[in-house]
C-alpha positions as CSV (number, residue, x, y, z in Angstrom):
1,X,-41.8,23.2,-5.7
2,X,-38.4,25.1,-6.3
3,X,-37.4,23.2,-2.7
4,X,-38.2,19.9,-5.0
5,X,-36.5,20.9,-8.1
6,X,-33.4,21.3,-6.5
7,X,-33.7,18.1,-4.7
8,X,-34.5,16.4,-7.9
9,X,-31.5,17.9,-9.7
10,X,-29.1,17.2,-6.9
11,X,-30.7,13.4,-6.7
12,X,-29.9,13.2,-10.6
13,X,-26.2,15.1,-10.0
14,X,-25.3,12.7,-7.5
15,X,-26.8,8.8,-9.5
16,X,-24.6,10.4,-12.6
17,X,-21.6,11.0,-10.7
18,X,-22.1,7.8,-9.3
19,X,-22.7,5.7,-12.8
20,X,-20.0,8.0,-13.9
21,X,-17.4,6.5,-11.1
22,X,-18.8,3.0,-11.7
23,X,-17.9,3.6,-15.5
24,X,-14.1,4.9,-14.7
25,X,-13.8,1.6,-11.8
26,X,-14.8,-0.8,-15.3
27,X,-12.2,1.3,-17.6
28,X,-9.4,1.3,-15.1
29,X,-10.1,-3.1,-14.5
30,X,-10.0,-3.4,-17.9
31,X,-6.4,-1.9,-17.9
32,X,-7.9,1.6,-20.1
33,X,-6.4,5.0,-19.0
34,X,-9.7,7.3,-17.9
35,X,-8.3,10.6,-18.4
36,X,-10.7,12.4,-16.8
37,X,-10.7,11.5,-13.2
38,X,-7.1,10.9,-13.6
39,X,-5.9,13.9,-11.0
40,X,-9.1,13.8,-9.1
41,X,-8.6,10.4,-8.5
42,X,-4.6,11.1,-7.5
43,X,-5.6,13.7,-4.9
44,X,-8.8,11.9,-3.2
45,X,-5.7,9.0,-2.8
46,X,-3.3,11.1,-1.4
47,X,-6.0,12.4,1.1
48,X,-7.3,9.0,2.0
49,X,-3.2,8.0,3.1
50,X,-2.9,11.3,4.5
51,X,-6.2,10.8,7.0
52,X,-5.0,7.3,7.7
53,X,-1.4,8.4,8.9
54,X,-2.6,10.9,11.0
55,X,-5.3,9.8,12.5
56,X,-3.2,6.3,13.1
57,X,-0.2,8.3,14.9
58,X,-2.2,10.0,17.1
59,X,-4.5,7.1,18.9
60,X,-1.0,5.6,19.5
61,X,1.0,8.9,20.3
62,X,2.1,8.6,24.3
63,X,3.2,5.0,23.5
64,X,5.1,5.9,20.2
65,X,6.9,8.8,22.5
66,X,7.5,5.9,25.1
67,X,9.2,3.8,22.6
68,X,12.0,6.5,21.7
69,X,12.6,7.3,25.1
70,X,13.4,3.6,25.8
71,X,15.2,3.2,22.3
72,X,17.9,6.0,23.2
73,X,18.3,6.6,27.0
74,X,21.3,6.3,28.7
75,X,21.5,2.5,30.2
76,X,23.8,4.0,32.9
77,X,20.9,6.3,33.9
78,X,17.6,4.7,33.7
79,X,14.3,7.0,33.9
80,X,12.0,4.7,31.9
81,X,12.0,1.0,32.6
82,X,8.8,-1.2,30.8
83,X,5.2,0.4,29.5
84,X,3.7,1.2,32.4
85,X,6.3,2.7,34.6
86,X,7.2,4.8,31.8
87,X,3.7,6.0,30.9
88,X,3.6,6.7,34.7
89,X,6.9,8.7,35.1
90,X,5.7,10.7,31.8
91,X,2.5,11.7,33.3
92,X,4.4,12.3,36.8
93,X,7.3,14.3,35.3
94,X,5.7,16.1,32.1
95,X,1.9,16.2,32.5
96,X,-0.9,14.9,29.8
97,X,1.1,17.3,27.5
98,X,4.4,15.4,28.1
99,X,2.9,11.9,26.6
100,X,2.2,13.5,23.3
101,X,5.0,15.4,23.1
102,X,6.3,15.6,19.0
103,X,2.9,14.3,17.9
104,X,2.1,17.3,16.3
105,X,5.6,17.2,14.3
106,X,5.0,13.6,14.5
107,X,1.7,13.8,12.3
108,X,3.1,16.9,9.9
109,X,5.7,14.1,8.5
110,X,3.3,11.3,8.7
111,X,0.7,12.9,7.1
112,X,2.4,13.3,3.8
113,X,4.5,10.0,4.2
114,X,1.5,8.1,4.3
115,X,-0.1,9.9,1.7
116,X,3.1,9.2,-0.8
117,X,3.5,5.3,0.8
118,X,0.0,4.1,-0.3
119,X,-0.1,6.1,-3.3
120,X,3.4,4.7,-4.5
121,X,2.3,1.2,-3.3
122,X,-0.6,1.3,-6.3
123,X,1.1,3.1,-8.6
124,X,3.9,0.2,-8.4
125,X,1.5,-2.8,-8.1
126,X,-0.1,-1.5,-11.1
127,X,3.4,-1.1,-13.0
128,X,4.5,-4.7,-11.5
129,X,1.5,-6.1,-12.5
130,X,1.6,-4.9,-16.1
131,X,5.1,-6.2,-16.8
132,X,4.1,-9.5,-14.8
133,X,1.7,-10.4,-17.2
134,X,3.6,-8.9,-20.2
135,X,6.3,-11.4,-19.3
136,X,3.9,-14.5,-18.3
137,X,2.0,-13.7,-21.5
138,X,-0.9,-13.9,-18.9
139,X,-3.8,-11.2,-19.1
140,X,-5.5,-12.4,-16.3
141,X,-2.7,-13.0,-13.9
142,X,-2.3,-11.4,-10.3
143,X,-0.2,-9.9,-7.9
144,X,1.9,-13.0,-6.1
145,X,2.8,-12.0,-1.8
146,X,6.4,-11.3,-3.5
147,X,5.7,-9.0,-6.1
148,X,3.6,-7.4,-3.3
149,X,6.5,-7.2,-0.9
150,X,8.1,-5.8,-3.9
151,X,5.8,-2.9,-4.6
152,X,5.6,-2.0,-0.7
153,X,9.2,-1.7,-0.6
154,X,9.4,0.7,-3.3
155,X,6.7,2.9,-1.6
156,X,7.8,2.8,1.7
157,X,11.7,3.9,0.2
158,X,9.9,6.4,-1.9
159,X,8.2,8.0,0.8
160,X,10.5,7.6,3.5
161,X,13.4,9.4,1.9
162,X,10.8,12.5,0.9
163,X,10.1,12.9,4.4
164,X,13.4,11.7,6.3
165,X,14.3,15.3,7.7
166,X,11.2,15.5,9.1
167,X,11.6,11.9,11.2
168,X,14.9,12.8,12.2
169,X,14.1,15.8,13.9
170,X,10.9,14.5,15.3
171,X,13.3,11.9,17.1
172,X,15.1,15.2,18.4
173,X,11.9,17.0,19.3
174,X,10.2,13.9,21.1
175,X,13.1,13.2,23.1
176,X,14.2,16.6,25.0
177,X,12.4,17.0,27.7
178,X,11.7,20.2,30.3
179,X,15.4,19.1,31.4
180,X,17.6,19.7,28.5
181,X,20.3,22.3,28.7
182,X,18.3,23.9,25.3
183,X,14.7,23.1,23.8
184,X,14.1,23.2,19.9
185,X,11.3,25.0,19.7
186,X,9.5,23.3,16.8
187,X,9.8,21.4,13.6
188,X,11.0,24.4,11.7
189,X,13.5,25.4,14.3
190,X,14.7,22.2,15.1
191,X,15.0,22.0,10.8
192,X,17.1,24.7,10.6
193,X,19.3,24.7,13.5
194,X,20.8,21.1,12.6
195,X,21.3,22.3,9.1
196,X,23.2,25.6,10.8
197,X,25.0,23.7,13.3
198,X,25.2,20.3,11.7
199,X,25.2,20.6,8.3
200,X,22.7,19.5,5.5
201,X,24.2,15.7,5.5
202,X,23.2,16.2,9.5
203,X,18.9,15.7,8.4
204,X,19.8,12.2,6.6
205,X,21.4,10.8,9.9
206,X,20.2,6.8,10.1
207,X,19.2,7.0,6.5
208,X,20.7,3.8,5.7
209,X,19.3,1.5,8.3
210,X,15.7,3.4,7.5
211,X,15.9,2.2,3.7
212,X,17.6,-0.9,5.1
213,X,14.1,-1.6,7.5
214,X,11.7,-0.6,4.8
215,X,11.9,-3.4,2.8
216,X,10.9,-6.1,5.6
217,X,8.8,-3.5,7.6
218,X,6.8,-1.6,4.7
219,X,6.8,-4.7,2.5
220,X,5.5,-7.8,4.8
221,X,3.3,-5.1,6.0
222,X,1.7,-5.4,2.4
223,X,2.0,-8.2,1.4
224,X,0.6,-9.9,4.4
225,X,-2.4,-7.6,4.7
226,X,-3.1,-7.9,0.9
227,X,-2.4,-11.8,0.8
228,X,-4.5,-12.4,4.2
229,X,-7.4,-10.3,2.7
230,X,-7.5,-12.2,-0.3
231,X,-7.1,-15.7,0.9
232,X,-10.3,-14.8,3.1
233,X,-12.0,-13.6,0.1
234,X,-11.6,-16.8,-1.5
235,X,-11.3,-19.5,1.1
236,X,-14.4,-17.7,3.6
237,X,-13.2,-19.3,5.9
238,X,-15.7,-19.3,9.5
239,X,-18.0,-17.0,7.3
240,X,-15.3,-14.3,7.4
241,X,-16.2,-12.8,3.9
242,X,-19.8,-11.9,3.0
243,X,-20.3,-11.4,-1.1
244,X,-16.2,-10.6,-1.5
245,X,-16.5,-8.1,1.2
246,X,-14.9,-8.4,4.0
247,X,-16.0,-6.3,7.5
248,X,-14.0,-3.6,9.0
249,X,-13.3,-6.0,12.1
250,X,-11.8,-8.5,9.8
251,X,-9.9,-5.9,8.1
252,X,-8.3,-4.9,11.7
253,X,-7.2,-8.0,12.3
254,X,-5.6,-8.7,8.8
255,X,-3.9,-5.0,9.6
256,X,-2.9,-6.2,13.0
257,X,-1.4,-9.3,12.0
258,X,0.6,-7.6,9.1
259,X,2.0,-4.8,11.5
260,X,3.3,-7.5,14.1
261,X,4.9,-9.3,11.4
262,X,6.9,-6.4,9.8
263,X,7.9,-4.7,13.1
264,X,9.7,-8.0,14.4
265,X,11.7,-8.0,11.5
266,X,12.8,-4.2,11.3
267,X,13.1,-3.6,15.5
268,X,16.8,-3.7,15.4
269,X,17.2,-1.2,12.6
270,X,14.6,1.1,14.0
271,X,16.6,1.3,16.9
272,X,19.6,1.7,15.4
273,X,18.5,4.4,13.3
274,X,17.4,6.6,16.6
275,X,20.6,6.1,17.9
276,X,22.3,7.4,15.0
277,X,20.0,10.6,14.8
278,X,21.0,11.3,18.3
279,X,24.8,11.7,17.5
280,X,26.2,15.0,17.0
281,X,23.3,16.7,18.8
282,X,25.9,18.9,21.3
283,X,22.4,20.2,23.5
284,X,21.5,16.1,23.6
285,X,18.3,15.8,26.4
286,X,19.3,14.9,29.8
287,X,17.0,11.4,28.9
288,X,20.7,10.6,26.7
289,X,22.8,12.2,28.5
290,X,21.7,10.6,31.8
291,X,21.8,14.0,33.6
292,X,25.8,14.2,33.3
293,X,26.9,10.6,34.4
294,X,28.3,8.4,32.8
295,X,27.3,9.0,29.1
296,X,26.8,5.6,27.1
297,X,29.1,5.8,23.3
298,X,26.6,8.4,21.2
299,X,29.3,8.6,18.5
300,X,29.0,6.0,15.4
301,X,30.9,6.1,12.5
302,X,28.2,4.1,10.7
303,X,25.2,1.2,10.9
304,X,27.7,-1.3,11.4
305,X,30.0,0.4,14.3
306,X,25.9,1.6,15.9
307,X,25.1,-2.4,15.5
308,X,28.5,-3.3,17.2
309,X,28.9,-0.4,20.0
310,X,25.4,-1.4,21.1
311,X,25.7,-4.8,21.2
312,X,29.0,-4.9,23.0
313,X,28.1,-2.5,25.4
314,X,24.9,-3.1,26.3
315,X,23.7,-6.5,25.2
316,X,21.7,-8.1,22.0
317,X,18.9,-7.5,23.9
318,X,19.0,-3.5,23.7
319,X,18.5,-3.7,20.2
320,X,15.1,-4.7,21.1
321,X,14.2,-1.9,23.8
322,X,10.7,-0.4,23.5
323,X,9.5,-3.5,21.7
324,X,7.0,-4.2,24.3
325,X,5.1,-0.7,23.9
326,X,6.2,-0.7,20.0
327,X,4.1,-3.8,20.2
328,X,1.5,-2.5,22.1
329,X,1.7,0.6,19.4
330,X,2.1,-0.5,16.1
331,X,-0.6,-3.4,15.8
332,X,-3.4,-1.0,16.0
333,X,-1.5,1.9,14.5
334,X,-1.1,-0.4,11.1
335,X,-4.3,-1.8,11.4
336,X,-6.4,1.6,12.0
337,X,-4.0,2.8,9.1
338,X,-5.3,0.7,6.3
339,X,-8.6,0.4,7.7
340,X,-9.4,4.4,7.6
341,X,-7.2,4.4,4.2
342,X,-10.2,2.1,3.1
343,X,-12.9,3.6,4.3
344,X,-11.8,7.4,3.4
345,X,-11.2,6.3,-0.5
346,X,-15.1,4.4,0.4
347,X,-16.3,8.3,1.1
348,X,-14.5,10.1,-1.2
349,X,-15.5,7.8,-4.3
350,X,-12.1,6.5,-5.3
351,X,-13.0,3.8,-7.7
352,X,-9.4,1.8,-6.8
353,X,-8.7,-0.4,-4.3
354,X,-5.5,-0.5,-2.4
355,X,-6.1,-4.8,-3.4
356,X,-7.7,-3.7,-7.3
């Protein structure tokens, strides 16, 4: 009987919290502040971005590793040359430790960056939307693909600058290999031996062609997922959308297509950006410095002299190395992203929607 009664009280705990949630979803759609799950409701968000990023970064970790190694070796010295051989060499040269190399710095930034992006990303569609319709004089307008691209661009900026020192030693940490005259020997190291050596203006290295990037990268990324997901919703199109619900597989692919879209567009600055992180690094790894030949030109006095040294010395087509594995990479990385996002906030009980 006592084995019941708590079974009974647990069923009745859990159908109130449930009615309770359903209650706060219907305030919150009819545009009501719900005080009470307010910061319940903040945190189960932030730990639904936070799972996503990691668990994103770390399926795709030996080809994001392979992708910085191609974006800032030395042309006169080449180690890595395509996806494969470069996986191979990797595996040869470092071990299985060497292809996830930096993913453990890798996931301490993206965990929190993630976390901040999505959370930004409603917290600005909801502030868009309300001064959209305050303007239109519309109560039951939506969110149009540019006010989307909008809101993503503020969240990706937002959480990209609260996180850059991170990124810009994990570059640093996932290039040095066994090799390099002197090994950092962790985020916090690497941290505070470019701020003793470099200076603090030393951890916002490639800042500008980061923001720069956001904006197409973060904000098609989006506003295509958001737009494709709705557009199915309405149109159901092959079947695609049962009752407004769309399945996880059709989710991946609306994540896939949105991630090959915004990493296009952004390539060149992503690779410019490396580049510039890599300047001023005295102990550079022998991947840059091509084991003491010929060095290629690490020092830029800015974006634009990075976008014309490269160009003129190497090509137009180097601002596109480690597409192919960046490719391979990011597609499922942005579409197991917002798909786990989804289903985390699902499990938690967050009553909002990345597309409420």
């Amino acid at each position: 009987m006592a084995s019941e009664d708590v079974v009974g009280k647990t069923s009745e705990t859990a159908v109130s919290t449930i009615v309770n949630l359903a209650e706060e979803a219907k305030i919150a759609r009819e545009g009501v502040k719900a005080p009470s799950y307010a910061a319940l409701s903040i945190f189960k968000s932030l730990v639904a971005g936070g799972v996503a990023g990691g668990v994103s970064r770390t399926a795709v970790a030996p080809l994001e590793r392979l992708k910085i190694l191609l974006q800032v070796q030395n042309p006169h010295s080449i180690k890595y040359n395509g996806t494969v051989q470069g996986l191979k060499y990797i595996w040869r040269t470092e071990g299985f430790r060497g292809l996830f190399k930096g993913n453990g710095t890798n996931c301490a930034r993206i965990v929190p960056n993630s976390a901040v992006k999505f959370f930004s990303y409603e917290e600005a569609s909801k502030g868009i939307l309300w001064l959209y319709r305050q303007q239109t004089g519309k109560e039951d307008a939506e969110l149009t693909p540019v006010l989307r691209l909008g809101a993503g661009a503020c969240a990706g900026i937002i959480a990209m600058s609260a996180t850059y020192p991170m990124d810009m030693v994990r570059g640093r940490l996932t290039v040095q290999t066994e090799a390099s005259p002197r090994q950092y020997r962790g985020i916090f190291h690497a941290l505070s031996t470019v701020f003793r050596e470099e200076g603090p203006r030393a951890l916002y290295k490639g800042w500008l062609p980061s923001v720069i990037g956001v904006v197409p990268y973060v904000g098609l990324n989006f506003a295509v997922y958001e737009s494709l997901k709705d557009w199915l919703v309405k149109s159901k199109p092959l079947g695609l959308a049962d009752n407004s619900e769309l399945s996880v597989t059709t989710k991946l692919a609306c994540g896939a297509a949105a991630g090959t879209v915004g990493q296009t567009v952004a390539y060149p600055l992503d690779v410019i950006r490396r580049r510039m992180q890599m300047v001023g690094w005295k102990d550079a790894a022998s991947v840059v410095t091509g084991d003491g030949k010929v060095k290629a030109p690490l020092e830029y006095k800015g974006m634009i002299d990075a976008f014309r040294k490269t160009v003129r010395h190497e090509g137009f087509g180097a601002l596109y190395k480690g597409l192919v594995p960046n490719s391979v990479k990011v597609v499922p990385s942005i579409a197991i992203a917002f798909v786990t996002y989804e289903i985390v906030k699902d499990i938690l009980g967050v009553e909002i929607r990345i597309s409420d």
